[in-house]
C-alpha positions in Angstrom: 0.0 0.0 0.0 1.2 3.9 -1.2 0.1 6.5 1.0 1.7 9.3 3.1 1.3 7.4 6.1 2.8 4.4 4.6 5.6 6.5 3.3 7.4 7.4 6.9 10.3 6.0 6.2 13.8 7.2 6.7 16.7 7.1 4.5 17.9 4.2 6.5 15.6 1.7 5.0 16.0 -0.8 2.2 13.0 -1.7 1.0 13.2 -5.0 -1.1 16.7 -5.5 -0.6 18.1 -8.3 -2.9 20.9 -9.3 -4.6 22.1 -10.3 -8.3 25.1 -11.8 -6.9 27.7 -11.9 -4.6 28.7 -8.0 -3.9 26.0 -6.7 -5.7 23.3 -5.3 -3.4 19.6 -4.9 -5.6 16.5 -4.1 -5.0 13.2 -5.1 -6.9 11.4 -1.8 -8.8 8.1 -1.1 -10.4 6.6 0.2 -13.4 2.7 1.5 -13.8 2.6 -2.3 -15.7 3.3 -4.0 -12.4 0.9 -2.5 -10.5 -2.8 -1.5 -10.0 -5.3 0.4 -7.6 -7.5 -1.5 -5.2 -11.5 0.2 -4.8 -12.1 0.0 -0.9 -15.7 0.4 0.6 -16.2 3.7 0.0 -17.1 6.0 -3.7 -17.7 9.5 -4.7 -19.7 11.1 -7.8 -16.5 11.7 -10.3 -18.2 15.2 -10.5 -17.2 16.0 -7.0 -13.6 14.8 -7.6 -10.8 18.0 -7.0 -8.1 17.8 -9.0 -6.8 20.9 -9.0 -3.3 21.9 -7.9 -0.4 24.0 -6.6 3.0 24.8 -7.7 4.8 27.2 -6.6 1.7 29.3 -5.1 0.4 29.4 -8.7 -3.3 27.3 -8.8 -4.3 25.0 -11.7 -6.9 23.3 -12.4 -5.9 19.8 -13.5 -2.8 18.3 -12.5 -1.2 17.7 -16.5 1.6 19.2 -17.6 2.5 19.4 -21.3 6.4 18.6 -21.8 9.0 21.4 -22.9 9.6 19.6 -26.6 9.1 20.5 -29.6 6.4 18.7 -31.3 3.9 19.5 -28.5 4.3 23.0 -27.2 4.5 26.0 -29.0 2.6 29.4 -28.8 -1.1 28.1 -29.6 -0.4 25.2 -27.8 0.2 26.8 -24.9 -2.7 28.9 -25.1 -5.2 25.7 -25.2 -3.5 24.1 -22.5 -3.9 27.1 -20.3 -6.8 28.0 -20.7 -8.2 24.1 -20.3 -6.7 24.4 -16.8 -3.4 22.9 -17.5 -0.1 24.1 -18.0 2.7 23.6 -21.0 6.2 24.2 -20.8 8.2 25.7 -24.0 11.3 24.7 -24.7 14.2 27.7 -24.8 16.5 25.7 -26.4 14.3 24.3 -29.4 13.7 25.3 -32.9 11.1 27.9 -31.9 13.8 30.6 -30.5 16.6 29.2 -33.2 14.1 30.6 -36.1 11.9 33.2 -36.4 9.8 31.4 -39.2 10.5 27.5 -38.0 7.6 26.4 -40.6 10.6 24.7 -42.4 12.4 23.1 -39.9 9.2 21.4 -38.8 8.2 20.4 -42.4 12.0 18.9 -42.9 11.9 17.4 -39.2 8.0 15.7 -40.0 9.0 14.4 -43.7 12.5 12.7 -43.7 12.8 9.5 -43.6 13.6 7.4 -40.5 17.4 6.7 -42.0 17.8 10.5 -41.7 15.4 12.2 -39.3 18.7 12.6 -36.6 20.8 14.2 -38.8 18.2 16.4 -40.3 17.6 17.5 -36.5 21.1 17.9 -35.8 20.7 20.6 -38.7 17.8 22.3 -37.5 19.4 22.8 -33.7 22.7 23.6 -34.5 21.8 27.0 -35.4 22.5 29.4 -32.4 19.4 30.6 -30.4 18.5 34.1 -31.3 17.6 35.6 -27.5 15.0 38.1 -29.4 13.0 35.0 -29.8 12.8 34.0 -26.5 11.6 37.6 -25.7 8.9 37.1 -28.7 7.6 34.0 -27.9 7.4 34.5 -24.0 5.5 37.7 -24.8 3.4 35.8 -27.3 1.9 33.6 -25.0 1.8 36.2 -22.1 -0.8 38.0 -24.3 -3.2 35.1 -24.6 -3.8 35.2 -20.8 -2.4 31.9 -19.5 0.8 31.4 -17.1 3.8 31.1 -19.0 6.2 28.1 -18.1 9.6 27.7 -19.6 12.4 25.0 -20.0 16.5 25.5 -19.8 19.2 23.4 -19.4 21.2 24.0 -16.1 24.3 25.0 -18.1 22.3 27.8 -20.0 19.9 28.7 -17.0 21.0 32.3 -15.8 22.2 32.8 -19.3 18.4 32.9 -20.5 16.1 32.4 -17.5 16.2 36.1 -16.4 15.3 37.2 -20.3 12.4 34.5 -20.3 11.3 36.2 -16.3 11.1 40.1 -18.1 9.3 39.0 -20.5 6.8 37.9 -18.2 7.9 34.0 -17.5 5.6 32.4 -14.6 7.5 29.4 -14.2 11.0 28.5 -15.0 11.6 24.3 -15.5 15.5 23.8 -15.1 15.9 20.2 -17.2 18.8 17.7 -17.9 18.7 13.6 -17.9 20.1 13.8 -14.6 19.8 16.3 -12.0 22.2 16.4 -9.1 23.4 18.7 -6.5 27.1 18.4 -7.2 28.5 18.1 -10.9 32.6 17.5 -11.4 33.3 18.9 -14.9 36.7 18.3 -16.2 37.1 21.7 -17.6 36.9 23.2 -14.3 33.3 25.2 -15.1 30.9 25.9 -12.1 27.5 24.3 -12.2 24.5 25.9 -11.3 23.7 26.9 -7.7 20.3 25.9 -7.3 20.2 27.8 -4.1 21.2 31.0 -5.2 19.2 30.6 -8.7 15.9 29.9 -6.6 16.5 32.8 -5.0 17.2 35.3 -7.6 15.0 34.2 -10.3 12.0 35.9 -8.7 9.9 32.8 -10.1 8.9 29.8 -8.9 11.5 27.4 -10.4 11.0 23.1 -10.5 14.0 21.2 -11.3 14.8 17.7 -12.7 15.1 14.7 -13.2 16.0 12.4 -10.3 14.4 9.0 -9.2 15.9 8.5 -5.9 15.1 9.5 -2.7 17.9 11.3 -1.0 18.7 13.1 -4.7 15.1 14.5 -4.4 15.3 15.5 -0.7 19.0 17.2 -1.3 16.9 18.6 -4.3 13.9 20.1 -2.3 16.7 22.0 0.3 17.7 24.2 -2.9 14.2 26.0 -2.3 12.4 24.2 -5.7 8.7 24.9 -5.8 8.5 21.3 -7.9 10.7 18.3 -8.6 10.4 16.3 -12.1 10.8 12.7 -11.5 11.6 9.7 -14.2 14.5 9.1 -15.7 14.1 7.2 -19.2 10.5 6.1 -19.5 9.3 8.8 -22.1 8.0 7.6 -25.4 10.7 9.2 -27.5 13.2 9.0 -25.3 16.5 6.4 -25.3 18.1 7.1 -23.0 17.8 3.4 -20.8 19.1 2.1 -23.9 22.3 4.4 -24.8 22.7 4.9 -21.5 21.4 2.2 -19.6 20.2 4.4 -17.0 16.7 4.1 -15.4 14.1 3.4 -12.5 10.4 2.0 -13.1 8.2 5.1 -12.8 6.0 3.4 -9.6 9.0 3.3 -7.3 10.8 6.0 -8.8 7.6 8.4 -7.8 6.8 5.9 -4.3 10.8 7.5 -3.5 10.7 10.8 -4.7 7.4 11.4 -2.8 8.6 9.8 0.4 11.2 12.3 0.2 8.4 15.2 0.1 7.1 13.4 3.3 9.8 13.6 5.2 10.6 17.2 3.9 7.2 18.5 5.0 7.9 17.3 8.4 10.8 18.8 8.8 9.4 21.9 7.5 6.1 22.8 9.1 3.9 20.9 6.3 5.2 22.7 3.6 7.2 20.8 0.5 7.6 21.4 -3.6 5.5 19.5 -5.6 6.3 16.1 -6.8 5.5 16.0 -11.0 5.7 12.2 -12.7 7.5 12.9 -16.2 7.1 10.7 -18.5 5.8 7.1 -19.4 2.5 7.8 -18.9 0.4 6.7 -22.5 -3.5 6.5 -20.8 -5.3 8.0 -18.6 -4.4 4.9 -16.2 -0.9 5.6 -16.3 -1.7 8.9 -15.2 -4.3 7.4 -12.0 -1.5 5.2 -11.1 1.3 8.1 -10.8 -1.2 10.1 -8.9 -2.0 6.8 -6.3 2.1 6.4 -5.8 2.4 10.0 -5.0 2.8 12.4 -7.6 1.0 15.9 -7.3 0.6 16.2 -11.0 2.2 14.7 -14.4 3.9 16.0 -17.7 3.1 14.2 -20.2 4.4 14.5 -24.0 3.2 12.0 -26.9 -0.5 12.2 -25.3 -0.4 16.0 -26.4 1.4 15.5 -29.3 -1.6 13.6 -30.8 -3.5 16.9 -30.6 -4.8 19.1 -33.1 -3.0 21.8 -31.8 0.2 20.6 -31.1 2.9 21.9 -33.3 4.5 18.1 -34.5 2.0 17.5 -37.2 1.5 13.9 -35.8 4.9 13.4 -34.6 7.0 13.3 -31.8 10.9 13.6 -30.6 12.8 13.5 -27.6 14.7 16.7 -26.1 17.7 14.9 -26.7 17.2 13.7 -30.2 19.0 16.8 -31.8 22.5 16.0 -29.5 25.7 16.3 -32.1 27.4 14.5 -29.7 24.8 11.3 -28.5 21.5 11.2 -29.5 18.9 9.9 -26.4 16.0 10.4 -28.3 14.5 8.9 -31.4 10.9 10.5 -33.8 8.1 8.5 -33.6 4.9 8.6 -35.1 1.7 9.4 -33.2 -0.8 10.4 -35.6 -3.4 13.2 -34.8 -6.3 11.8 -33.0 -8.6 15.0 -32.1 -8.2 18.3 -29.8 -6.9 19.1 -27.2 -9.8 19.2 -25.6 -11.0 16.0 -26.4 -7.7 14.4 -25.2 -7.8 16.1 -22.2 -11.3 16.4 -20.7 -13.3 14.3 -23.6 -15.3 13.4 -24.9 -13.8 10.1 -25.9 -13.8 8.5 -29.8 -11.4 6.1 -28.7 -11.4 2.9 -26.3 -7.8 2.6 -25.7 -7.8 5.2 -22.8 -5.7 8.1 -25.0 -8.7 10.1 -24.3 -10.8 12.0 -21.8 -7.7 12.1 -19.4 -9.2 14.4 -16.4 -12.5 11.8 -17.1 -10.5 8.8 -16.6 -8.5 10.4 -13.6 -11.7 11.9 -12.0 -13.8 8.2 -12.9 -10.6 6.4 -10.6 -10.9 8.6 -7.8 -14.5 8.3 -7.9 -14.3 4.8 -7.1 -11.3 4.6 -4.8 -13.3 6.7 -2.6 -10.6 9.8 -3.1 -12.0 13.4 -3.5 -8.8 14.8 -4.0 -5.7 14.1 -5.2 -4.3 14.1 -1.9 -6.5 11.5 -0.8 -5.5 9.3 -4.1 -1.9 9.0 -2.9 -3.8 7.3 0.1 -4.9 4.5 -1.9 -4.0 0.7 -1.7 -1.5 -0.2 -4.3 -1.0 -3.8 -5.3 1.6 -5.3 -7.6 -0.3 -7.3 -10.0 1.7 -7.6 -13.2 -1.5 -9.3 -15.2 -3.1 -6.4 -14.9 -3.2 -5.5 -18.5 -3.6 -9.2 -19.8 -5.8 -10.6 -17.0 -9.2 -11.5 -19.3 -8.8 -9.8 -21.8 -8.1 -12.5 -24.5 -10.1 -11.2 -27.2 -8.9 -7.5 -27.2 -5.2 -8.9 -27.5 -6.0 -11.2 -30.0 -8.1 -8.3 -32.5 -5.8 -5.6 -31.3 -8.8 -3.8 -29.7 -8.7 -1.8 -26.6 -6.1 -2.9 -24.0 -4.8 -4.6 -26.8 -3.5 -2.2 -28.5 -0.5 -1.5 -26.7 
């Protein structure tokens, strides 16, 4: 069982400790596969369901996020998801602020072949970032009336964070494959002091990625208002497989949010949010990350599936583009309907890709939980035939569950 009770634990415990052999401490993990939600005695009208949620002192209304790439945010994109509720995250680094007219990068990016798609990338974001453009599209989605959340690397952070903040920046989302405290670089540089970036930013600022416990509690000292968590699991991302780097999503969010526990003790109540990134397909994905104890989710190939979103039915990983080692790959996930219907229905699909707040709202319904705080409360069980377990006939015609 997940819940903040459950999750008292200090950084002293072991949880499934194991070995793989002699001198090699292990420990079993899981992914939103392996487990699934168990319905008590009590359940609520979906319609009463709260899922809104805070970060940094800002309020939304659902707890999705829309991931800083590419192919699904841009400037209308980040109009719809704000004023649905939600929040998306553009991408500082991406073809958008390297080109004042990207139409062509996009249309190069969507129609090469799958021989070539990395190398036409490579193209599109070697060309320098033109800081004008940040200004311009920061401004451009100011005007619409929605918050305004951006994404930099750690290394560029105070080089374009403050630009992104006077142009009227909300949120600024500090992202790398792995985020640390300390980093050793050979040529001597000075990483970024979260501390003193917190501080002076004059934004709310969430930082990732970890998966472990004491990374996200060193993490949530810096004065973070949120913390991403997943390493690996997105659907265009490779870095497990260039890297071999990783944690299941369940237990990397079950350690991450017993981190937040611990942190709000310490600190009168208060702690950042905890936001799953990544792996989640369906709407259950997205009940499950909630139940283990995530506040909210970003999610990216979901979105990109949107009318709105700027891939035209693709989608690529941050680190595709890297003219050094590509962790990313393009894949193709066709454009299914709006935003809207992908995000609060209603649904023309049965494979759960749609009516995301319904499915999330339907779950808490009939766990009993009438806010999301009372969903990481839930009883978790490992059941890895969850997504098999009679279902014979939708695997066999590819319908439904069977799909995936």
């Amino acid at each position: 069982m997940v819940s903040n009770k459950s999750l008292e634990y200090t950084t002293n415990v072991q949880p499934n400790q194991m070995y793989i052999g002699r001198g090699k401490k292990t420990r079993r993990a899981y992914g939103f596969d392996e487990i699934a939600l168990v319905p008590g005695s009590t359940t609520i009208d979906p319609d009463l369901c709260d899922v809104s949620f805070s970060l940094g002192g800002l309020e939304f209304s659902m707890p999705i996020i829309a991931s800083a790439m590419d192919s699904v945010v841009d400037v209308r994109m980040a109009e719809a998801m704000g004023k649905l509720g939600g929040l998306a995250v553009l991408n500082l680094q991406g073809v958008q602020t390297r080109y004042a007219d990207f139409d062509q990068a996009y249309k190069e990016i969507t129609s090469c072949d799958n021989t070539q798609f990395v190398e036409v990338m490579q193209k599109f974001y070697s060309a320098p970032i033109d800081e004008s453009l940040i200004t311009k599209r920061v401004e451009a989605i100011k005007k619409t009336g929605v918050r305004v959340a951006v994404s930099v690397t750690p290394n560029v952070a105070e080089k374009y964070a403050p630009l992104a903040v006077k142009a009227g920046a909300d949120i600024i989302f500090v992202q790398s494959t792995v985020t640390g405290i300390e980093h050793r670089s050979a040529q001597g540089q000075t990483s970024l002091d979260l501390k003193a970036f917190c501080k002076s930013i004059g934004v709310p600022v969430v930082v990732g990625n970890c998966v472990a416990y004491e990374t996200a509690l060193e993490l949530m000292e810096t004065g973070v208002a949120g913390i991403l968590v997943g390493v690996g699991p997105g659907a265009a991302c490779t870095s497990r497989s260039v890297l071999g780097i990783g944690q299941p999503m369940a237990t990397a969010i079950a350690d991450c949010a017993a981190a937040k526990v611990d942190y709000a003790r310490e600190h009168g109540g208060k702690a950042p949010a905890i936001i799953a990134d990544g792996g989640m397909a369906v709407g259950g994905d997205i009940c499950k990350a909630i139940a283990c104890g995530a506040d909210a989710v970003m999610i990216g190939s979901p979105l990109a599936r949107a009318k709105e979103a700027p891939g035209r039915g693709f989608h690529w990983g941050m680190a595709t583009p890297s003219p050094v080692l590509p962790r990313g790959t393009r894949i193709k996930v066709g454009t299914v309907g709006t935003l809207e219907e992908i995000l609060m229905g209603p649904a023309h699909i049965d494979d759960g890709t749609q009516n995301l707040i319904g499915a999330l709202k339907t779950s808490m319904g009939t766990l009993g939980a009438g806010t999301l705080s009372e969903m990481q409360e839930v009883e978790v069980v490992i059941a890895p035939s969850i997504l098999t377990e009679g279902k014979v006939f939708q695997n066999a015609q590819k319908l439904g569950m069977g799909r995936s």
